[in-house]
C-alpha positions in Angstrom: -26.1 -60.1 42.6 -25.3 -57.4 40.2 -28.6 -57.1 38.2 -27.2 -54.4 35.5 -25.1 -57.9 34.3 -27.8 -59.6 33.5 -29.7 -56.9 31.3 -28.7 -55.4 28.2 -26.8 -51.9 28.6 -29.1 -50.8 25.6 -31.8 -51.2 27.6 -30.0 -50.2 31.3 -29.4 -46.6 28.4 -32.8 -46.5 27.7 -34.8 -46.9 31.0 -32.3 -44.7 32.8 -32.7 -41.8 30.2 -36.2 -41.4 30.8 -35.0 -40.7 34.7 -35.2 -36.9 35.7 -31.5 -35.4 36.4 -31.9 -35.0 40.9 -32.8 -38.8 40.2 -30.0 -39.8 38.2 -27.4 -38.0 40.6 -28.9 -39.8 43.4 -28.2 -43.2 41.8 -25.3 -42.6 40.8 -23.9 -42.2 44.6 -24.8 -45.8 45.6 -24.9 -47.3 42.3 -21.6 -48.0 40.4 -22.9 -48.8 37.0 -25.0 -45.4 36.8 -22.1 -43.5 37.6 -20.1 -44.5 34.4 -23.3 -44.7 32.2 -23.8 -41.0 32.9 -20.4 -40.4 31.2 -20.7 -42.1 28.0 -22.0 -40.8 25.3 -24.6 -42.8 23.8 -26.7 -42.4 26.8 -26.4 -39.1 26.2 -27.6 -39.2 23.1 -30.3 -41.2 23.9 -31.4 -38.5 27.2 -31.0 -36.0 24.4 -33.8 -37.6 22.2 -36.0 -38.0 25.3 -35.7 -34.4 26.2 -38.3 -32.3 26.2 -38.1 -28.5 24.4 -35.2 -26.3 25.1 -33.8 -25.5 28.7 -34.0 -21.6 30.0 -32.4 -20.4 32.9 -33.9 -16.6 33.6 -32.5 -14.6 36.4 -34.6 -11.8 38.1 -34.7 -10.0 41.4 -33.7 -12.7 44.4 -34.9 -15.1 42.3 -33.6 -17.6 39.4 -35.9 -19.4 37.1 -35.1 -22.9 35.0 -37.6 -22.9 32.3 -38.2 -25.6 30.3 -40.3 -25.0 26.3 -43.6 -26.8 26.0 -45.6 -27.5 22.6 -49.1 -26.7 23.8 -50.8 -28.0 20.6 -50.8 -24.8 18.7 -48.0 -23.8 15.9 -47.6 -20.5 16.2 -47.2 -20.2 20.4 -44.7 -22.2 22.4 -45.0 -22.1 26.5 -42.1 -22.0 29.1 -43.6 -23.6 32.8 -41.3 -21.6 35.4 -40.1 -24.1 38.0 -38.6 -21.7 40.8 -34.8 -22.1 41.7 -34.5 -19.8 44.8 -31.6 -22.1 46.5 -29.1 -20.1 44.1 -29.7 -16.9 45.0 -28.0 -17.1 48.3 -25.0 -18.5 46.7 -24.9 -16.6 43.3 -27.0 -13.1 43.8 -28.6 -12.6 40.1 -27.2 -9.5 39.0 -23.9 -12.0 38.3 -22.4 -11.8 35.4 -23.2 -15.3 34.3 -21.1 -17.8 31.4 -22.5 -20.7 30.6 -20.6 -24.1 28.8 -22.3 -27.1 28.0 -24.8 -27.0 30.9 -22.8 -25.5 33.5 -23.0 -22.0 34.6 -20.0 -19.6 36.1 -20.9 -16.2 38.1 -20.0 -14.2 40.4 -21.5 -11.3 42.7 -19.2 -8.3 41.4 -15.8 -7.3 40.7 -14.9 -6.6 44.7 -17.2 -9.5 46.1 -15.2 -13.3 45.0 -15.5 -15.8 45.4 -17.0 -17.2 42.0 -19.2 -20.3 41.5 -20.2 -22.9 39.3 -23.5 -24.3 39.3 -25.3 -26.5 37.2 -29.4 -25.8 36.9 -30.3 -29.2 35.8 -28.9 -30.8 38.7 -29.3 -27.8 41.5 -25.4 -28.0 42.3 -23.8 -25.2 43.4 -20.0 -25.3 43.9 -17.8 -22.0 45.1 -14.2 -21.5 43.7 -11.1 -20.9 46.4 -11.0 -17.5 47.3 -8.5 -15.2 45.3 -7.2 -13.4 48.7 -5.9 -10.7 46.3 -7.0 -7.5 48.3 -8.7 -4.4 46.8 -9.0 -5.5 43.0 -10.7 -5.8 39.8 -11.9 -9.7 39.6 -13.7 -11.8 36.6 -14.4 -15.4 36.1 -15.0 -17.3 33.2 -15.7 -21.0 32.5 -14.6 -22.6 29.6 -14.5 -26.1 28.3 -11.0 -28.1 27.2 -12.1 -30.5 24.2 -8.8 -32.9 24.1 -8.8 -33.2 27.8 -13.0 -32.9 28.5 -12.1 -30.7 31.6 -13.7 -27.1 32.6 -10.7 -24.8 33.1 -11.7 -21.2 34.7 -10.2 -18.6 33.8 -9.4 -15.6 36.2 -8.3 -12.1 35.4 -6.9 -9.7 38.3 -6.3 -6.1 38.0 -4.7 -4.1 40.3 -5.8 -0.6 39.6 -2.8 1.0 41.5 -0.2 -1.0 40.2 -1.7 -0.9 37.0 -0.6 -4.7 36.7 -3.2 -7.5 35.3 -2.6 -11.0 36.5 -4.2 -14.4 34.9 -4.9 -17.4 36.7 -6.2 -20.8 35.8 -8.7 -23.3 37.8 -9.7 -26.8 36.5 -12.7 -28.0 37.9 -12.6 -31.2 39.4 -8.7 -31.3 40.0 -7.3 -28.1 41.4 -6.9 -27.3 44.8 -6.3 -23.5 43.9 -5.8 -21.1 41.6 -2.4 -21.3 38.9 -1.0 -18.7 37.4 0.1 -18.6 34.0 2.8 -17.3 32.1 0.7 -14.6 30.4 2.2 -10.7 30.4 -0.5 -8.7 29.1 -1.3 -5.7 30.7 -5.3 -4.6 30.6 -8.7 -4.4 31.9 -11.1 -6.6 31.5 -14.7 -5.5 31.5 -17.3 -6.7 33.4 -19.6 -8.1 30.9 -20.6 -11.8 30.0 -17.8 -13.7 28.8 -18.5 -16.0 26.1 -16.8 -19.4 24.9 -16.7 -21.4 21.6 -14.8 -24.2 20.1 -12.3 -24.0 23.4 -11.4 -20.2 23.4 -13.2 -17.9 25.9 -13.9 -14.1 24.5 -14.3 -11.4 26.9 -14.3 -8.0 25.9 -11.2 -5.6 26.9 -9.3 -2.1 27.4 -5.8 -1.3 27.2 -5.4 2.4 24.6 -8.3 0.4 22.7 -11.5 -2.0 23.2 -10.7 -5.5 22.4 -11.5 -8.7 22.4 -9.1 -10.9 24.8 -9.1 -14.6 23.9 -8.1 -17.2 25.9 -7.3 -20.7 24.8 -8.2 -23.5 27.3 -6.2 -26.3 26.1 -3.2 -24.2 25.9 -3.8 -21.6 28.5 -2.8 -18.5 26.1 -4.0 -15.2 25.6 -4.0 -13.3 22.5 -6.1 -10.3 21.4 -8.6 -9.8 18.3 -9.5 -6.6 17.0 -13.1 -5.6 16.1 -14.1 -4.5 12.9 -14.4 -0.7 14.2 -12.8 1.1 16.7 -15.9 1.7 19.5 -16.4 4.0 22.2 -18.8 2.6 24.5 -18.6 -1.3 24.8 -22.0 -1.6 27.1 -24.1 -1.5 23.5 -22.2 -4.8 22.7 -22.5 -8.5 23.8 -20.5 -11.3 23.0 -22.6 -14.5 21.8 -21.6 -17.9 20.4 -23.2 -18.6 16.5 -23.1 -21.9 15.6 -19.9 -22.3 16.3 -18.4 -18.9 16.0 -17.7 -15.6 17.8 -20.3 -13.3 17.5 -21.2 -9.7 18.6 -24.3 -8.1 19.2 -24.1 -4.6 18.6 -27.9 -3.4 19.7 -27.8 0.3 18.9 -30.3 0.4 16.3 -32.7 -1.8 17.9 -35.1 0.7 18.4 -34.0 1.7 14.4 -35.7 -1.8 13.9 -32.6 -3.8 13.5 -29.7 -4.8 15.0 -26.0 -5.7 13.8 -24.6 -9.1 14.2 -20.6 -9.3 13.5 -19.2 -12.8 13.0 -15.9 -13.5 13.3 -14.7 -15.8 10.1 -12.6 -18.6 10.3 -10.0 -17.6 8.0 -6.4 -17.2 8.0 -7.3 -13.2 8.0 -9.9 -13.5 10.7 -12.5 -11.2 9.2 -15.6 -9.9 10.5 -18.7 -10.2 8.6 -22.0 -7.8 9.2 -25.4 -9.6 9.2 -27.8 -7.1 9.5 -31.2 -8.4 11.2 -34.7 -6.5 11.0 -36.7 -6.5 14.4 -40.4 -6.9 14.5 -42.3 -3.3 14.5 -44.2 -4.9 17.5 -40.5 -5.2 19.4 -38.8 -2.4 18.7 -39.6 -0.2 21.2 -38.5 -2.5 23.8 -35.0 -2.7 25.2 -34.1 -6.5 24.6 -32.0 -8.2 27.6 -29.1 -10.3 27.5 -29.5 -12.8 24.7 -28.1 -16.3 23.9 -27.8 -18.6 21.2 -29.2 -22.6 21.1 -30.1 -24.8 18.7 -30.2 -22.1 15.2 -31.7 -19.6 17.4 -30.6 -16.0 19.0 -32.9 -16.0 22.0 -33.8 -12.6 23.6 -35.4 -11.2 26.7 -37.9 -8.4 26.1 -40.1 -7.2 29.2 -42.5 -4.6 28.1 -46.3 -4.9 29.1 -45.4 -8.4 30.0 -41.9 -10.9 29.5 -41.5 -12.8 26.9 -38.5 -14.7 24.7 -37.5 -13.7 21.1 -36.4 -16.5 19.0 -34.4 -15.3 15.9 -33.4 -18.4 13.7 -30.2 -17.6 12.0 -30.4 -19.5 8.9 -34.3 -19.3 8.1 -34.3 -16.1 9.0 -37.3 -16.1 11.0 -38.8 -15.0 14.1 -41.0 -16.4 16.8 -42.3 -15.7 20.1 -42.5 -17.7 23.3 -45.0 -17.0 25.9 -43.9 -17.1 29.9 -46.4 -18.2 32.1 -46.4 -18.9 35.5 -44.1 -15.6 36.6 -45.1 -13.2 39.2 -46.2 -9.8 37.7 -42.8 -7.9 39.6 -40.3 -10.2 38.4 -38.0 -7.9 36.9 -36.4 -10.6 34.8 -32.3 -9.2 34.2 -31.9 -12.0 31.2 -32.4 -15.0 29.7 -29.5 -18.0 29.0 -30.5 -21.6 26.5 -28.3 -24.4 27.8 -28.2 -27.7 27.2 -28.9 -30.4 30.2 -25.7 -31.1 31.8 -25.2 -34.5 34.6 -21.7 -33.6 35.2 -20.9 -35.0 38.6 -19.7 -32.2 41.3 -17.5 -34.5 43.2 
């Protein structure tokens, strides 16, 4: 007898969402009717609603973190309870430079130590990417997300510092076998600094006579470049960050000036950037801030000066807040901090 006949699927939607995700994914191996509910998208909007605060994934020394926000009762202090993910570490070391879309996360170890992999926090899969076989090389990853097909593409850049030759490769998730390469002749080095994507282009940062931005579309699997607003010297002062639904770039110099500079990249036939300049706390300034993200209206940072804590910039009211870590060991060297959104996307 199938039973999920004889109820509802509103109510199936609604007893399942309350289910957490390692649940889910086991039913969905022996049961059929969870493993298409998990793809549709009202009961993800309904999970969504019974969600708790926002998801944190915080990387440190041999260790990764998921952290989820708790209201404790007061206004003016939010709580993150760690929940220890030490499985990953053996699979994606935590000085990875991470990429995260919609949930799922893409690192790897360094530029000479592929292969990459993707792993989703929410439910603890980890999944490596074939190896490139390319010999002594330059090697980044980065994940990005194809809206008119719903398909992760990565996207792989190879540089072969004596040949002075830069090759570009594509893996979807889920369907390829091994890498593709595509048709792309555009000769420079990537750096190896956190891509970012948004809206179904990935942004990574770039050298060829001048720092870029390279931008790969997913859908179409082309390349083109994007000026910045300036020409800069020294790209390791800048990070690339999605804001509400545009490229951004953090340009931290000044911190310590009590401020930073955010550029946006407009969405305009002439593609300008425009400066927001945003005051930092006195009580923050003096502290370097680590890699930040952006969820829900808010830039979140990681500071770690007499003890860790998250920085919470909303963009339109213009307003800070702090949120309190507790359960972390004292030495936990924490390298930065990524939002994300609960992902059940199956593995295979």
């Amino acid at each position: 007898m199938n039973s999920s006949s004889q109820i509802p699927q509103e109510i199936m939607f609604e007893i399942f969402s309350w289910l957490p995700s390692n649940s889910l994914m086991r039913f969905k191996c022996v049961f059929t009717f969870c493993k298409s509910m998990l793809s549709e998208s009202a009961f993800s909007d309904i999970r969504k609603c019974h969600s708790g605060g926002t998801k944190f994934l915080l990387h440190g020394d041999e260790v990764y973190y998921t952290a989820e926000e708790k209201k404790d009762g007061k206004d003016s202090v939010s709580v993150l309870q760690i929940d220890p993910f030490n499985n990953l570490y053996n699979c994606v070391p935590p000085y990875s430079r991470l990429n995260c879309v919609n949930g799922l996360f893409c690192g790897s170890a360094s530029s000479y130590m592929p292969p990459a992999a993707i792993f989703n926090p929410s439910t603890k899969q980890v999944r490596f990417l074939p190896n490139p076989n390319e010999g002594k090389c330059w090697i980044t990853f980065s994940l990005g997300f194809d809206l008119e097909e719903n398909k992760y593409n990565v996207f792989r850049t190879i540089y072969h510092p004596q040949e002075r030759h830069t090759k570009y490769s594509v893996f979807t998730f889920g369907i390829d076998k091994s890498w593709r390469d595509t048709k792309n002749i555009f000769p420079c080095i990537r750096y190896w600094l956190p891509s970012v994507s948004v809206s179904g282009i990935i942004y990574l940062f770039a050298m060829a006579d001048y720092i870029f931005i390279l931008a790969f579309n997913v859908e179409f699997e082309k390349i083109e470049n994007i000026a910045l607003w300036n020409a800069i010297e020294f790209v390791y002062y800048y990070q690339l960050i999605e804001v509400n639904g545009k490229l951004g770039v953090i340009d931290y110099r000044k911190w310590s000036s009590g401020y930073f500079d955010l550029w946006i990249l407009e969405k305009t036939p002439k593609r300008e950037w425009e400066r927001h300049i945003i005051g930092v706390p006195s009580i923050w300034k003096t502290t370097e801030p680590r890699f930040a993200s952006f969820f829900d209206g808010e830039i979140v940072f990681a500071v770690n000066s007499n003890h860790l804590c998250c920085l919470c910039y909303d963009f339109t009211r213009k307003i800070w807040r702090e949120l309190k870590i507790k359960g972390l060991p004292k030495e936990n060297n924490v390298k930065g901090i990524f939002s994300y959104v609960e992902s059940l996307v199956p593995f295979g």
